[in-house]
C-alpha positions as CSV (number, residue, x, y, z in Angstrom):
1,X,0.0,0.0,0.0
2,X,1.2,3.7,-1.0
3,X,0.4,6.8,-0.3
4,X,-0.4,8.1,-3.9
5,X,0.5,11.5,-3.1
6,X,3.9,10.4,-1.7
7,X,5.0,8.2,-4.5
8,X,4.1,11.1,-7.0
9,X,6.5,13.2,-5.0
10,X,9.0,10.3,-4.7
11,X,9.2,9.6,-8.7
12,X,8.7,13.2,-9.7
13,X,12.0,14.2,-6.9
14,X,13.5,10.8,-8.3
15,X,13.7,9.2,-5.1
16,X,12.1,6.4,-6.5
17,X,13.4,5.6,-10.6
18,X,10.4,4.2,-11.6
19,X,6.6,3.0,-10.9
20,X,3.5,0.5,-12.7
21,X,-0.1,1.2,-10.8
22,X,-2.9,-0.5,-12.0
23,X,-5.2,0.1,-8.4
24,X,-5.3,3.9,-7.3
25,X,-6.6,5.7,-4.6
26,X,-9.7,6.7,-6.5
27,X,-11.3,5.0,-9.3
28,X,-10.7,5.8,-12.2
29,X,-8.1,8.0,-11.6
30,X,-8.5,11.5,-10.9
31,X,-7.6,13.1,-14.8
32,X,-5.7,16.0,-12.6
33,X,-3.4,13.1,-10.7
34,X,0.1,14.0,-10.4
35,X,1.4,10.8,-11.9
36,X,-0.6,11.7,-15.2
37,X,2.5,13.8,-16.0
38,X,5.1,12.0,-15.1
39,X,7.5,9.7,-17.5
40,X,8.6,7.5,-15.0
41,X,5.4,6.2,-14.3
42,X,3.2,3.7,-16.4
43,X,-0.1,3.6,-15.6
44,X,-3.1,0.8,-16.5
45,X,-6.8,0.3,-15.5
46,X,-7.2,-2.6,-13.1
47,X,-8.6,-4.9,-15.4
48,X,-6.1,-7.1,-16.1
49,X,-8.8,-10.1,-15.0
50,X,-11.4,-8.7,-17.1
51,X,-10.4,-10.3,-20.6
52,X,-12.2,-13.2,-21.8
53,X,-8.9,-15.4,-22.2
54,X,-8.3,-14.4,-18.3
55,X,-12.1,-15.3,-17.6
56,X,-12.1,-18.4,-19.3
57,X,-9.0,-19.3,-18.0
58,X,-10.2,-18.8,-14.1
59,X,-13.6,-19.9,-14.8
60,X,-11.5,-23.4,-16.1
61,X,-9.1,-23.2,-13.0
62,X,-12.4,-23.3,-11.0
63,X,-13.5,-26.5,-12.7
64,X,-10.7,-28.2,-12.0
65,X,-10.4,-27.4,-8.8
66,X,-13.5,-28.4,-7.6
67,X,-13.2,-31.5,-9.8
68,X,-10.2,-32.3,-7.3
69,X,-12.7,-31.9,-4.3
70,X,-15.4,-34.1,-5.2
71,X,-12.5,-36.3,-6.3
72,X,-11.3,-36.5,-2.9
73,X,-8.3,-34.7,-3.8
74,X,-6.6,-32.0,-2.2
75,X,-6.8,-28.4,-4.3
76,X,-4.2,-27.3,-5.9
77,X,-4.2,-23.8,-5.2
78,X,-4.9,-24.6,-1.3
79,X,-4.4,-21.2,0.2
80,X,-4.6,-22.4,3.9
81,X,-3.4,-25.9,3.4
82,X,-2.7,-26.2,7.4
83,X,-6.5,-25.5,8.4
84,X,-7.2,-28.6,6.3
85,X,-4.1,-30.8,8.0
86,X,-5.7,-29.4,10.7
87,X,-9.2,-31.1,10.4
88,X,-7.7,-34.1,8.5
89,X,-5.8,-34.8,12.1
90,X,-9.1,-33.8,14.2
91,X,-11.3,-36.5,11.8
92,X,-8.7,-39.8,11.4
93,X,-8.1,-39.7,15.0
């Protein structure tokens, strides 16, 4: 997390060589922003997801995933794999 404000001062001072935002403190951004003007700064709308390669692509990943599940099979992308070693340990005991 930045401070937009401060990283415009940062690049534009060169304090900081170089930036890439895609998420800013207001949205869209504010057409009077700071960074607008500056060269060392690229700038992109957040919707990097929003492509229908990227959709299709996470809508597949879903599939999959849940595929594994009523497989009996442990996700793949398991984000808090030790809450299911967890309750693995509390139900084979």
């Amino acid at each position: 997390m930045i401070n937009q404000g401060d990283l415009a001062e940062a690049l534009e001072k060169r304090s900081i060589a170089f930036a890439g935002l895609d998420v800013f403190a207001r949205e869209p951004i504010d057409p009077d922003d700071p960074l607008l003007e500056l060269e060392n700064v690229v700038l992109s709308p957040h919707i990097a997801g929003g492509s229908a390669e990227a959709l299709n692509a996470t809508s597949m990943a879903v599939v999959m995933e849940v595929s594994r599940v009523l497989r009996g099979e442990v996700p793949r992308n398991l984000v808090n794999r030790d809450k299911l070693e967890k309750l693995d340990s509390l139900t084979t005991s």
